[in-house]
C-alpha positions in Angstrom: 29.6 -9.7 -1.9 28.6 -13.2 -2.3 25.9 -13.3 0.0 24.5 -9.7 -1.2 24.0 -11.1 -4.7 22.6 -15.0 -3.2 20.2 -12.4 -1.2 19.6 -10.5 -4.3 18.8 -13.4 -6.3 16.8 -15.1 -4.0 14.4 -12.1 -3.5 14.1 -11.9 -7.4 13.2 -15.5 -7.5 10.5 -14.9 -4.8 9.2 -11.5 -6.4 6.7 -13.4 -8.3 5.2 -15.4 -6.1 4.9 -13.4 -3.2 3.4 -10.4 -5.4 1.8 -12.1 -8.2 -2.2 -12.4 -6.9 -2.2 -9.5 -5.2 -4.5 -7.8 -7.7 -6.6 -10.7 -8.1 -9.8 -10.4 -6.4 -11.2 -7.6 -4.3 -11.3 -6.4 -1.3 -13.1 -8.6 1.1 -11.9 -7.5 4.7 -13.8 -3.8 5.6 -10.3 -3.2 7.1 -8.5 -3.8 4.1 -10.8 -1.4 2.0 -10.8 1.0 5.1 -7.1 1.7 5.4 -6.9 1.7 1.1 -10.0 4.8 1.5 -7.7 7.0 3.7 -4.4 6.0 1.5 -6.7 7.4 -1.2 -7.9 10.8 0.3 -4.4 11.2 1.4 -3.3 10.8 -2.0 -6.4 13.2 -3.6 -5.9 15.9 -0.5 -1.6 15.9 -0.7 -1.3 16.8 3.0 0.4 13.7 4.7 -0.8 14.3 8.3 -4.1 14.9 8.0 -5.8 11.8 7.5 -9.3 11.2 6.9 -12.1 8.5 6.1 -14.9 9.8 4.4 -14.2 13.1 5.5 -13.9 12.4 9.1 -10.5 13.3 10.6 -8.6 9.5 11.2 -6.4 9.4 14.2 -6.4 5.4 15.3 -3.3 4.5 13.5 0.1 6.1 12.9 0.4 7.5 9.5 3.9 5.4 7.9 0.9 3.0 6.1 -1.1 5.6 4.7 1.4 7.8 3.5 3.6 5.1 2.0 0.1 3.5 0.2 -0.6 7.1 -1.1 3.0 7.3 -2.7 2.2 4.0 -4.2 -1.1 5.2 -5.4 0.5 8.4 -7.0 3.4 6.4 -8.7 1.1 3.2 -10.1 -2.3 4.4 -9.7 -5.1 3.4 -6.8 -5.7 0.2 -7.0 -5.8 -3.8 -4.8 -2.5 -4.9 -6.1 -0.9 -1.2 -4.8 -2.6 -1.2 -1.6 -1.4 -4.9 -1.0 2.0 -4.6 -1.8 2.8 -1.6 0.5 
């Protein structure tokens, strides 16, 4: 029990800092943008294995990222700071 709640209050501690900026500036990688653009049509299209960029059916990458980005964007919204955090 000890260590649970040292665990716990050390990731409260950290929370801040490590989440913070994340909404802070743009996106400056085109991967960064890229992989927040299919989280997005996910999002907008509700399918989760169909995933698309700009229309175009996306099969490079597993889905986990996209889907859990699109649940971010549906519970806080689309933006830098969502897409970061997941």
């Amino acid at each position: 029990m000890t260590a649970f709640l040292a665990a716990a209050l050390a990731a409260l501690a950290a929370a801040p800092l490590l989440f913070g900026g994340l909404g802070a500036t743009p996106f400056d990688d085109p991967g960064e943008g890229m992989h927040a653009e299919i989280a997005r049509e996910l999002a907008a299209s509700g399918d989760p294995f169909t995933l698309t960029l700009n229309g175009i059916r996306y099969v490079d990458k597993p889905p986990l990222l996209y889907v859990l980005t699109a649940l971010g964007f549906a519970t806080a919204g689309p933006s830098e700071a969502v897409a970061r955090a997941v």
